[in-house]
C-alpha positions in Angstrom: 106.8 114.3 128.1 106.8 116.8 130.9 110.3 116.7 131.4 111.2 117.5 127.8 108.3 120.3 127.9 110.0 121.4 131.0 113.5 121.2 129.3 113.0 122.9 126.0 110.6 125.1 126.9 113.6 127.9 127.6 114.9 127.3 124.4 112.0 127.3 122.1 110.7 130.6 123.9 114.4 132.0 123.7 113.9 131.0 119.9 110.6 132.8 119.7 111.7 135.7 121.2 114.9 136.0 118.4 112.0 135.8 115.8 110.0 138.3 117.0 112.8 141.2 117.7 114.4 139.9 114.3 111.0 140.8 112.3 110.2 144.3 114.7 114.0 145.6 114.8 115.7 143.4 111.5 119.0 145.4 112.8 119.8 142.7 115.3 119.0 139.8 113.6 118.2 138.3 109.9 115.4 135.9 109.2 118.1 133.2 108.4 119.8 133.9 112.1 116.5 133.4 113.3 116.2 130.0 111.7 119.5 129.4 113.0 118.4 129.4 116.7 115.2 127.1 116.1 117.1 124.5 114.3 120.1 124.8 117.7 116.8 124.8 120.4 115.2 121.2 118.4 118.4 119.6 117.9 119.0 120.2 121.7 115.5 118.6 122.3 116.7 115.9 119.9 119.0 115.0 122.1 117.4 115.4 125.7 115.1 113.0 123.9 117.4 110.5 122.9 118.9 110.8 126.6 114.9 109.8 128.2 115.3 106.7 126.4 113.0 107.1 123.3 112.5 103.7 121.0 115.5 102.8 119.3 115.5 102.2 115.4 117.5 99.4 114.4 117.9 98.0 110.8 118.3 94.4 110.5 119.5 92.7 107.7 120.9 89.3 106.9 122.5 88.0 103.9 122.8 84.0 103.6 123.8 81.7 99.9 123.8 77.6 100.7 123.8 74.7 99.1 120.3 72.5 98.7 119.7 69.0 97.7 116.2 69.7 95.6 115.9 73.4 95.1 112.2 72.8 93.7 111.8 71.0 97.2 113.3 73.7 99.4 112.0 77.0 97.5 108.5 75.4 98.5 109.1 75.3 102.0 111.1 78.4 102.1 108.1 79.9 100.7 106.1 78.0 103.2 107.9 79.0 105.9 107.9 82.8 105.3 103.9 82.6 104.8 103.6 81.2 108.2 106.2 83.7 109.5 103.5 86.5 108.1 106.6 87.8 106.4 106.7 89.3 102.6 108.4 88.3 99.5 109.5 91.2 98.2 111.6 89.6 95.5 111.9 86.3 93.6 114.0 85.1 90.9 115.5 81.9 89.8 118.2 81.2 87.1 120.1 78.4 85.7 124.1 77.7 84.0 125.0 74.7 83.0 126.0 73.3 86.3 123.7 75.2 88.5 120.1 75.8 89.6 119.9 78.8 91.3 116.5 81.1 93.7 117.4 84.3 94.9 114.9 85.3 97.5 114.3 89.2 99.4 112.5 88.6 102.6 111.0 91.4 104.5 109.9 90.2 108.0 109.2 92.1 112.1 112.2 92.3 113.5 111.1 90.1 116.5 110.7 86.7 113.9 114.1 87.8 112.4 116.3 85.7 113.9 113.8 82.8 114.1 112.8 82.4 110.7 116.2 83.0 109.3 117.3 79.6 111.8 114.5 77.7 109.9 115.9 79.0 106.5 118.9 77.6 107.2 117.6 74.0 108.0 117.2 73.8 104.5 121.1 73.8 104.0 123.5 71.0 102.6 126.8 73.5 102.8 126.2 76.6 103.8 128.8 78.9 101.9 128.0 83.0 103.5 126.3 83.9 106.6 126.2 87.5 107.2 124.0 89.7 109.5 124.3 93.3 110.4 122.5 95.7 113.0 122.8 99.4 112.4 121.3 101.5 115.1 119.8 104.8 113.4 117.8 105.8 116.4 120.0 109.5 116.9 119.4 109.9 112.8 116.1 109.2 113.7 115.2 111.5 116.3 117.8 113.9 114.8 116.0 114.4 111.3 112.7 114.7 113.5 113.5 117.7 115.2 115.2 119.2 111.8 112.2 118.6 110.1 110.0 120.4 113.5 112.8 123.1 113.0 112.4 123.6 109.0 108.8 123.4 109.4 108.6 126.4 112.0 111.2 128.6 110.1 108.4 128.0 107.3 105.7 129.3 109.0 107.6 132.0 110.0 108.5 132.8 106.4 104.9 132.5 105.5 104.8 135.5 107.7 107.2 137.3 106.4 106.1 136.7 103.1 102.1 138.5 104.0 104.5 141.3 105.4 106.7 141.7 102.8 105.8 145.4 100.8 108.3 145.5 97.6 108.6 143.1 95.2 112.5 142.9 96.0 111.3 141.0 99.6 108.4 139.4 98.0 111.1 137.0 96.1 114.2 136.8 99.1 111.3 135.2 101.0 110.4 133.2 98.1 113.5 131.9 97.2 114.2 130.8 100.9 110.7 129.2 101.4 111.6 127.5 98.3 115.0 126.1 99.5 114.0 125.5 103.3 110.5 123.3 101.5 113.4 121.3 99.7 115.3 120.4 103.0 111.6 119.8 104.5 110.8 117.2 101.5 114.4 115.6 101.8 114.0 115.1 105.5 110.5 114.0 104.9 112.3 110.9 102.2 115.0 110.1 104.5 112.4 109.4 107.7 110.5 107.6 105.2 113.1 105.2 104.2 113.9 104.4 107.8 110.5 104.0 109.3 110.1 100.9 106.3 113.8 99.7 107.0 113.4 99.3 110.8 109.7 98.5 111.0 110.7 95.1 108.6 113.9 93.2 109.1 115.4 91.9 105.9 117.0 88.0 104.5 118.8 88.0 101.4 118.7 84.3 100.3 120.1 82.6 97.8 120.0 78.7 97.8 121.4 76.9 94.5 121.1 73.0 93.4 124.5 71.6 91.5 123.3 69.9 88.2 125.1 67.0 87.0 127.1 67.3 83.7 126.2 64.7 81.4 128.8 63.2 79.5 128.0 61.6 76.2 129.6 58.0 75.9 131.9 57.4 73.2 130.2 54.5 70.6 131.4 50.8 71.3 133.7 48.9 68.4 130.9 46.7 66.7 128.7 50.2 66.5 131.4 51.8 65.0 131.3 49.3 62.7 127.8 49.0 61.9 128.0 52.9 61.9 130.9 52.4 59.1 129.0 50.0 56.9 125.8 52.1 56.9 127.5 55.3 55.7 129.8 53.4 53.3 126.2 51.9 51.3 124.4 55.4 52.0 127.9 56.9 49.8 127.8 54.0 47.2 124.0 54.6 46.9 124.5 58.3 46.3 127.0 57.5 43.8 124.8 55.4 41.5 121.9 58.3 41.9 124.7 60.5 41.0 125.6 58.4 38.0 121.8 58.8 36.6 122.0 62.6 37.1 124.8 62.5 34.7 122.6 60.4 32.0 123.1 63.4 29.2 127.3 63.3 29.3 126.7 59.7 28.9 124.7 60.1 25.4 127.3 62.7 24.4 129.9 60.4 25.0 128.0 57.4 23.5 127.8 60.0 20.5 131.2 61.0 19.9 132.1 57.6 20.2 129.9 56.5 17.2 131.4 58.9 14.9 134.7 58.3 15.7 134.0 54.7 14.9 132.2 55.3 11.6 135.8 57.5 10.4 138.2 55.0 10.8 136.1 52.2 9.6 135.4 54.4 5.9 
């Protein structure tokens, strides 16, 4: 830490020193000039940083889809196993087709049990079908953004100043409007370290195990059941034509009728 005191020292006084003849003088330099030269003097300390060997930041992420024999079976010791890892579920879901059981899992784990527990994952396997694992090292983004966000925060403070300084209304809002827009960049670098302090503090498995489910087939009927299946639904028709007959009792007494009178003509 002395070194980089040593080191940036020059620069962040040389930065001071633009600020303070930019706010006596304002001929040789503007408040965003000034701003300027601390964000150059942290982004050089960013680096000398980096070069001392600061922690690196390294995301970790794996994506793996296999085959199981019992996914009940498996997504219980899978579930098991990440307990006992002291890693997270952060996602579960399961689904089925008409084929296929499927559990897709999001595991957030340290990054030093990564490797590990993802080795016991796959012990679970029958046919293992994508294997995927990527490292991306965002240690310079890291310290990068850190040293943005030490600039924007000291060009604020500065503006602050201005702002108590400021005597017309015309200055009251420039300095408002740029407070306003360098609090923006502050919040957005504030997000972004946000996002990679959870990415690299917890590795991450993306698993998805599936069982195949056999199709069942219905059996076509034998010959004799056919037949049996034949002689039932002829009786069941012949049955429903006698019930049909009765329904039809009042055409029958119509008929009966006509047929009477007919007889009683030709016989007079």
């Amino acid at each position: 830490m002395k070194t980089i005191f040593r080191h940036s020292f020059p620069l962040l006084f040389g930065a001071s020193l633009l600020f303070f003849s930019g706010c006596q003088g304002q001929q040789e330099m503007s408040v965003n000039e000034a701003a300027a030269s601390v964000d150059s003097a942290e982004t050089n300390v960013a680096k000398e940083q980096k070069a001392e060997g600061k922690p690196t930041h390294v995301i970790r992420q794996a994506e793996v889809k296999f085959k199981v024999e019992n996914l009940t079976a498996s997504t219980q010791r899978v579930e098991t196993l990440v307990e006992h890892s002291g890693a997270t579920l952060a996602n579960s879901n399961q689904h089925q087709t008409d084929d296929t059981r499927t559990a897709d899992f999001v595991i957030r784990v340290q990054p030093e049990k990564f490797l590990p527990l993802l080795q016991q994952i796959q012990k679970e396997s029958m046919q293992l079908d994508v294997r995927t694992i990527t490292t991306d090292d965002v240690s310079m983004e890291f310290v990068d953004l850190e040293a943005r966000k030490k600039a924007k925060l000291a060009v604020e403070q500065r503006f602050m100043g201005l702002l108590k300084e400021a005597k017309t209304i015309q200055q009251i809002l420039e300095v408002e409007n740029q407070l306003r827009t360098i609090r923006e960049e502050i919040e957005s670098a504030e997000a972004r370290l946000t996002y990679l302090q959870n990415q690299t503090a917890l590795s991450t498995i993306r698993l998805s195990m599936y069982q195949v489910v056999p199709v069942t087939v219905p059996e076509e009927p034998g010959f004799f059941t056919r037949v049996l299946e034949a002689v039932s639904t002829g009786w069941e028709l012949l049955l429903s034509l006698l019930i049909g007959c009765f329904y039809l009792w009042p055409l029958w007494l119509v008929g009966a009728g006509i047929l009477i009178y007919l007889r009683k003509r030709s016989l007079a």
